[in-house]
N, C-alpha and C positions, 0 to 999 in steps of 0.2 A: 864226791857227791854226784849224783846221776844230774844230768842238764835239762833246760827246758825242755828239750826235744823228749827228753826220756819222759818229764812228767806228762807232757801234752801225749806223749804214747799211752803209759798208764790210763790217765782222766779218759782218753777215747777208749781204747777196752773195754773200759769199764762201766763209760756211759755212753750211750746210743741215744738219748732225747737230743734235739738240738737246743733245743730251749734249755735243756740242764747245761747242757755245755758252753753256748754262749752267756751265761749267769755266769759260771767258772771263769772264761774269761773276759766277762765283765769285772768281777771281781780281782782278777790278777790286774787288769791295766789301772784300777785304784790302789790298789796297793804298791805298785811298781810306782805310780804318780804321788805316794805317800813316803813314799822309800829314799824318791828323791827329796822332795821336799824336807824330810827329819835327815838326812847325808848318813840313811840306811845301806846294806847291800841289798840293791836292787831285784838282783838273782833271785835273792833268799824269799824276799819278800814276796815277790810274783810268783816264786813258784808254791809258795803259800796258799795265795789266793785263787792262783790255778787246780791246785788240787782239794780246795780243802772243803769238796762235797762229792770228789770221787768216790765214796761208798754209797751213796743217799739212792741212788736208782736201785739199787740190787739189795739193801738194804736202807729202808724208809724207818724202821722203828728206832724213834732217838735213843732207845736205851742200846741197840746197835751201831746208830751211826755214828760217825770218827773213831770207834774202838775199833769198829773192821780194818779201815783205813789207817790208823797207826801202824795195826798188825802187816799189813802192806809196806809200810812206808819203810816198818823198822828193819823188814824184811830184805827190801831193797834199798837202804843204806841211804836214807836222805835222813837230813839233821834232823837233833833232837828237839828244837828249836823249831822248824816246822812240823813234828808232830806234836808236839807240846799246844803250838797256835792253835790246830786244828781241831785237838781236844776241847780246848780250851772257849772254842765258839759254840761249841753245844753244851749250855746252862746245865744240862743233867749232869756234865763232868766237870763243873765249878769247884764240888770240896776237894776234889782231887789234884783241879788243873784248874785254880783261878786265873783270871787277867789281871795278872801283876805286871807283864812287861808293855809296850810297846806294839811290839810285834802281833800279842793276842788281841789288846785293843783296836788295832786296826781291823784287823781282819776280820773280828765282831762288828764296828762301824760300818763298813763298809759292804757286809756280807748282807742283808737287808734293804740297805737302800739303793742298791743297783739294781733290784728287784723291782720298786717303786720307781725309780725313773726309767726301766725298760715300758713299764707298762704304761708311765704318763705320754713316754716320748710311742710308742705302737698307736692308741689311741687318738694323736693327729692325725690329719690329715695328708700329709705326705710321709707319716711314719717316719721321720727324723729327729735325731738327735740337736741337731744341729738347730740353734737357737733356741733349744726349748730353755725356758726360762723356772728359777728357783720356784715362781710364787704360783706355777703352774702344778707342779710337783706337790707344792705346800696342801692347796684345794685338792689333790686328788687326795690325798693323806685324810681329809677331815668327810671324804666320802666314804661311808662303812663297807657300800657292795662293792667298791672298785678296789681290784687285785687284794682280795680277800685273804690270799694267803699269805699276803704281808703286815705281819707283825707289825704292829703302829709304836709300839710302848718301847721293841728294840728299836726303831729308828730314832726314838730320843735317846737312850739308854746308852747304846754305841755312840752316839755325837757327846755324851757326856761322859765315859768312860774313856773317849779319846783325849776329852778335855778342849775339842773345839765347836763354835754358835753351831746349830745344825743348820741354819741357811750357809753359812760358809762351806761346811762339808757338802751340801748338795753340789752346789755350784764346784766345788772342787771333783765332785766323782761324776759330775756331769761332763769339765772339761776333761777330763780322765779315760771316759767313756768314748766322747768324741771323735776322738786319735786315733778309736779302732774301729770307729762307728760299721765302717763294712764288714768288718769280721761279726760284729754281732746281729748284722742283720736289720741295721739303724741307719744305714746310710738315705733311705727313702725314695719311692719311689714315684714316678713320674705322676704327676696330677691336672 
């Protein structure tokens, strides 16, 4: 199976936003942080989460998105098991590819509300991850104009198709998040 190196080759290729990319991996270090926690392979999981909106810049129409990127995936010989997940995150390929395991349910969880705590944790004022608290997160959620393009109904949806409270998963892909905070452009700045 191709390495992270190889996915992280891939996902840049083929995406050029930084914002799409530190989402990717915001998303791989909750899932690598879930991987652990359930005594997943960690590998599998993050490179899951790393790639699994590699197609979305070059193709945005969800009846496109993750079918390109399987096409990719199956192409260059990463498991079936992470295209399966990837499908599986975009509800338009549900009768196909529902989240019956694990592996998909995370990566749906998780895949939305890294979204929402990028944007609760940007919106401070030192733009830090670091200390931002659950019930900070919680209030921006019940704000309709802030980061609009997060889905409110997957971030319960994903916390209950994981099957854990969704204050615990925040707080878990918060500290998840944290770890890599400078990679994602979260570490904050001077004020």
């Amino acid at each position: 199976m191709p390495t992270r190196k190889d996915a992280y080759t891939l996902m840049t290729s083929h995406v050029q936003n930084i914002s799409l990319q530190r989402h990717m991996l915001s998303v791989e270090a909750a899932m690598r942080a879930y991987a652990r926690s359930y005594g997943e392979d960690e590998e599998l999981w993050g490179i899951t989460g790393l790639l699994h909106d590699c197609d979305y810049e070059e193709y945005p129409d969800l009846h496109q998105h993750t079918q390109v990127a399987a096409v990719w995936l199956g192409d260059a010989g990463y498991d079936k098991r992470i295209i399966y997940a990837i499908l599986a995150h975009n509800d338009l390929n549900l009768e196909t590819h529902p989240r019956t395991n694990l592996l998909s349910k995370a990566l749906y969880a998780c895949d939305e509300i890294t979204g929402m705590i990028t944007a609760t944790a940007l919106v401070r004022p030192d733009k830090r991850i670091h200390g931002l608290e659950v019930s900070s997160v919680r209030k921006k959620m019940k704000a309709k104009g802030f980061a609009a393009g997060v889905n409110r109904e997957d971030l319960v949806k994903g916390a209950e198709e994981l099957g854990v409270d969704l204050n615990e998963h925040i707080a878990f892909v918060i500290a998840a998040m944290s770890a890599v905070a400078e990679d994602l452009g979260l570490a904050g700045i001077a004020v």
